[in-house]
C-alpha positions in Angstrom: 12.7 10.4 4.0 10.3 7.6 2.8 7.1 8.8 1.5 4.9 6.5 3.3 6.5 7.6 6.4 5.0 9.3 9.7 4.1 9.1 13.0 1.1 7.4 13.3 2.6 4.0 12.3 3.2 2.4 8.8 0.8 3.3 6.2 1.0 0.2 5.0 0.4 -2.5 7.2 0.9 -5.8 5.7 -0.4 -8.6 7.7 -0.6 -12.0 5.6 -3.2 -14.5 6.7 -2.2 -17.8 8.1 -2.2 -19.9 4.9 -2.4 -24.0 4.9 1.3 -25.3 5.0 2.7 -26.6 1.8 2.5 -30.5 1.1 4.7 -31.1 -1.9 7.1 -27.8 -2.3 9.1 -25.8 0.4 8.0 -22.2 0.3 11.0 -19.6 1.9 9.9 -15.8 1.9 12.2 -13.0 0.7 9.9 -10.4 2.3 6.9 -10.9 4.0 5.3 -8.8 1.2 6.9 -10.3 -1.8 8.8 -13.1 -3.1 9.6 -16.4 -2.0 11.7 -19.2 -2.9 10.8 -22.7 -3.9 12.8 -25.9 -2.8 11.9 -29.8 -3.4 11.0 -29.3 -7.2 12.8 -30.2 -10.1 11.2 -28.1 -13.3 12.5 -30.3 -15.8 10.8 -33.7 -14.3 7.9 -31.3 -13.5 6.9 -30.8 -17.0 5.7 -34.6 -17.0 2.1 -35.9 -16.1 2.8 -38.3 -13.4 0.0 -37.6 -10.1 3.3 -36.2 -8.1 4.2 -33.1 -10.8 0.6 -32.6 -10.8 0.1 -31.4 -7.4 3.2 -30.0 -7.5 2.3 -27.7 -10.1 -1.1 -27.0 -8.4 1.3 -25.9 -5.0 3.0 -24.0 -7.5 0.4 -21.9 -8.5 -0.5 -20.9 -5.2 3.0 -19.6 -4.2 2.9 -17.9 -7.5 -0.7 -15.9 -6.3 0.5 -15.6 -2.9 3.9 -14.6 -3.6 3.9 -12.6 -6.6 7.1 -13.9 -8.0 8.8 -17.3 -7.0 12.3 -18.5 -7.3 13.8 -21.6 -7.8 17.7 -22.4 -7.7 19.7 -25.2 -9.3 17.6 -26.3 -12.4 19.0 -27.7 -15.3 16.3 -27.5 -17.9 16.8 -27.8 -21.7 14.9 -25.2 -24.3 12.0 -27.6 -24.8 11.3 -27.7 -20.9 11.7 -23.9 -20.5 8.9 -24.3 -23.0 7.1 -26.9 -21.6 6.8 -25.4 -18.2 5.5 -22.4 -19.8 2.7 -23.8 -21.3 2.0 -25.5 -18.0 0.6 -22.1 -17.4 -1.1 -21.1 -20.6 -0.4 -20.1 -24.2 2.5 -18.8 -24.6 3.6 -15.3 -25.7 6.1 -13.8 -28.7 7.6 -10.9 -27.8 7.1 -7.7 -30.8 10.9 -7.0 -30.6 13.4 -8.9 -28.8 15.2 -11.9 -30.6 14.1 -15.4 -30.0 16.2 -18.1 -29.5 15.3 -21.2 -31.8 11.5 -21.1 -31.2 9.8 -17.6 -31.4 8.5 -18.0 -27.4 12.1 -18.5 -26.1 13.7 -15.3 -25.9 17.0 -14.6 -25.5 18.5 -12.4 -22.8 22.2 -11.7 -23.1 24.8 -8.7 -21.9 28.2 -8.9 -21.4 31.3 -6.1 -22.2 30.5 -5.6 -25.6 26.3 -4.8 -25.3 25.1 -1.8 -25.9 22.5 -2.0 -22.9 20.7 -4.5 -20.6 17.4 -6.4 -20.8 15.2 -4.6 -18.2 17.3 -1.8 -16.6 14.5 0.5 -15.8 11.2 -0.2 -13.6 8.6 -1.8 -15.5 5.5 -4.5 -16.5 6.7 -7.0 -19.5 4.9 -5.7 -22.5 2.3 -3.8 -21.2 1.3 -1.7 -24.6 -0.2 -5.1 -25.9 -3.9 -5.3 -25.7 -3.4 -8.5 -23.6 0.0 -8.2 -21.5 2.1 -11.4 -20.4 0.4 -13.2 -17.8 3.9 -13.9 -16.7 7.1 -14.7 -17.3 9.7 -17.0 -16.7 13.3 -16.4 -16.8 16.2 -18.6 -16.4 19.5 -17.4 -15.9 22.2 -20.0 -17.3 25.6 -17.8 -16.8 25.3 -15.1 -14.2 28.0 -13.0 -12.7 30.2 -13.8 -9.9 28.5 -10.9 -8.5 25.7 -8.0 -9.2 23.0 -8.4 -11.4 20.4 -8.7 -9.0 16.4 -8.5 -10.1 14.3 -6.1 -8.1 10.4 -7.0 -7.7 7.6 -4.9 -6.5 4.3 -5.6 -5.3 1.2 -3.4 -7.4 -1.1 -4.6 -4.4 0.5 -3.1 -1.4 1.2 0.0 -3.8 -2.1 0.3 -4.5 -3.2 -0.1 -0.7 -1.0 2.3 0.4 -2.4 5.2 -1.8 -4.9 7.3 0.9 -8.6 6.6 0.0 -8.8 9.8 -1.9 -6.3 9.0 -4.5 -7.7 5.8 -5.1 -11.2 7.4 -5.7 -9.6 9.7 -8.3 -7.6 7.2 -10.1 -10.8 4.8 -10.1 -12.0 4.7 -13.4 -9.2 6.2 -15.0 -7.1 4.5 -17.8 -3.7 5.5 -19.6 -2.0 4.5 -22.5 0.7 2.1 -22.9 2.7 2.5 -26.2 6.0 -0.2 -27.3 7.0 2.8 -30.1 9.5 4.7 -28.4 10.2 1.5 -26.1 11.0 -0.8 -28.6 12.4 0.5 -31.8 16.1 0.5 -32.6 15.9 -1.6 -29.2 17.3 -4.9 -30.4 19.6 -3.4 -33.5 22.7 -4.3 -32.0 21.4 -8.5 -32.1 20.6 -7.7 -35.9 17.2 -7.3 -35.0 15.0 -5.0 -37.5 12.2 -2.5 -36.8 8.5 -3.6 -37.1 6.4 -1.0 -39.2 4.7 -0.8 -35.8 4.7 -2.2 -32.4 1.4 -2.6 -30.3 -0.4 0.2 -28.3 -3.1 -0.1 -26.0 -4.9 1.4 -23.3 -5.3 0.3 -19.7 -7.0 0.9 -16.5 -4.6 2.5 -14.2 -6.2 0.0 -11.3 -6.4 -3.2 -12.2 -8.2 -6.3 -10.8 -6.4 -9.5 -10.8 -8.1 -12.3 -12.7 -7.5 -15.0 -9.7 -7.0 -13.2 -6.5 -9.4 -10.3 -7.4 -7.5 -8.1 -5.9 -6.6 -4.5 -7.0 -3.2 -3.2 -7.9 -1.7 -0.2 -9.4 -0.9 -0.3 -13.3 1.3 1.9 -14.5 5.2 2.0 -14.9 7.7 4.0 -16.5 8.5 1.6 -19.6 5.5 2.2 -21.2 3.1 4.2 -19.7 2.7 7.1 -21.9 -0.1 9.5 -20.5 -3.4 9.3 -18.5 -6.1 9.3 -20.8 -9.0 12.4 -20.4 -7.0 14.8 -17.9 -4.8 17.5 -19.0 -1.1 16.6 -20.5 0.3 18.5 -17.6 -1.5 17.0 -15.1 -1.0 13.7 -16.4 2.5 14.4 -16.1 2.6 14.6 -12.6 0.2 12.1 -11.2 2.5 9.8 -13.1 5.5 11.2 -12.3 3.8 10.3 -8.4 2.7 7.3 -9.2 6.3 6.1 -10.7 7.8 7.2 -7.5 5.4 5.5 -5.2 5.4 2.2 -6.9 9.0 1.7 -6.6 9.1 2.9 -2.7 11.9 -0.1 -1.2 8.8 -0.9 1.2 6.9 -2.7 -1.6 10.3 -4.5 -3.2 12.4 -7.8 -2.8 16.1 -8.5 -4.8 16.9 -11.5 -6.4 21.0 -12.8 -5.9 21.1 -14.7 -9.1 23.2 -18.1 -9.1 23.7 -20.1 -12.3 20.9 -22.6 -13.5 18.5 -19.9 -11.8 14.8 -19.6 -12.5 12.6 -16.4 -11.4 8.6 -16.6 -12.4 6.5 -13.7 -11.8 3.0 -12.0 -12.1 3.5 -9.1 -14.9 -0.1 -8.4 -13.9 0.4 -7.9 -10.2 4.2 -7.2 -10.0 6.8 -4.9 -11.5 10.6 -5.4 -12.1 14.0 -4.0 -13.1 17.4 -5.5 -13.5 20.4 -4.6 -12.1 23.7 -4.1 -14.6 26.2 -2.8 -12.6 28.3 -6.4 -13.7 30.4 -5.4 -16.2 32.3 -6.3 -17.3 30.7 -9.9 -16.7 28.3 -12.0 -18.8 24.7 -12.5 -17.6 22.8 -14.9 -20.5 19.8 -16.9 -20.2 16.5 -17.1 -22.0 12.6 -16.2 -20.9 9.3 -18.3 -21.5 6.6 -15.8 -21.9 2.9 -16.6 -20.6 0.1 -14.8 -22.8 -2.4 -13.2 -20.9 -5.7 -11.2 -20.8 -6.9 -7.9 -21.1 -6.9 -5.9 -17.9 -9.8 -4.7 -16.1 
């Protein structure tokens, strides 16, 4: 049984407000909670300056905020626009431990019979142990399987609306700490990659406000949150434990069907994923743009 269910109707009730209709994009839903995919744009003219790309990009950015993560199919984009549509959005981001692929900011997602693991197999927020996470990221999928390999998203807004009022008054004002250590290292050794000395650690407020929507979402996943900072370790243990569980509740989730020539972009500060390798023994190889972002508050 669900645990948001019960007999007084949903606990949470998602209506979406009636938004002004798209001029230069076509916006398709997943889920009327999450996701949505984006037609009539074509990323690698996008990255230009003409008057058309600009509004384009401005539509863009809205389906990003209302969405939460955005799809778009059939792209055929070279490195330097992966990169170029990245900056688009702001500075871009080196990840502490994954292997890059040519420039430092692209990095390189592969797995096929031979790997040792996936990119992304458990629920989590893209490097959330640094002091200022991703803003977002952006991956495109070149070579996908004929099936499987399906991204899950979920929505840290409606998970944080669905908590009941007392749970979000004792998680208000709380923060935990979100460590890369045990994440990252010996991660990458089967690319050749080797251990930093160290990899980053930080602490975050377990409720978040967004920087552009002001809304609140939950901020804590099972990657790197290590412990809740101030309670007991026991207790810690099990709010989290709660909290892991609740987050990833179906309700608050879309999946992605990759094709090849894919692109997915999503809000690491509003969204959680996890990637599905149940293809082998299939290849599934692309590369990620990473957007920096700011501390959370």
């Amino acid at each position: 049984m669900s645990s948001l269910s019960g007999k007084q109707g949903p606990r949470y009730r998602h209506a979406a407000s009636e938004a002004e209709p798209y001029e230069t994009i076509g916006v398709e839903k997943l889920t009327p909670i999450i996701g949505a995919e984006i037609s009539g744009v074509d990323v690698g003219r996008l990255v230009s300056d003409d008057a058309r790309s600009n509004r384009q990009m401005d539509e863009i950015h809205r389906a990003l905020a209302e969405n939460l993560v955005i799809f778009f199919r059939d792209q055929h984009i070279s490195p330097d626009q992966h990169l170029a549509f990245g900056r688009k959005f702001g500075e871009l981001h080196v990840h502490p431990a994954a292997p890059s692929e040519g420039d430092p900011g692209l990095m390189k997602i592969h797995a096929d019979k031979d790997s040792p693991r996936a990119n992304g197999e458990g629920w989590h927020t893209d490097v959330s142990c640094d002091l200022e996470p991703p803003m977002g990221s952006i991956l495109y999928i070149r070579q996908c399987p004929p099936r499987g390999g399906d991204t899950l998203f979920a929505n840290m807004y409606a998970a944080y609306e669905a908590l009941s009022d007392r749970m979000k008054a004792y998680l208000d004002g709380l923060s935990a700490v979100h460590d890369g250590e045990s994440t990252y290292r010996g991660l990458y050794a089967n690319y050749g990659v080797a251990d930093k000395p160290a990899y980053p650690r930080a602490e975050h407020p377990i409720v978040r406000t967004h920087p552009v929507t002001a809304k609140k979402a939950l901020y804590v996943n099972r990657g790197f949150t290590r412990n809740i900072v101030g309670i007991p370790r026991d207790e810690s243990d099990a709010m989290l434990a709660y909290l892991y569980q609740h987050a990833e509740n179906p309700l608050f989730q879309c999946r992605f069907r990759w094709s090849e020539n894919a692109i997915a972009f999503w809000d690491n500060r509003c969204a959680q994923h996890r990637a599905m390798w149940d293809y082998w023994p299939h290849t599934r190889s692309g590369t990620r743009v990473t957007v920096k972002g700011e501390r959370p508050v």
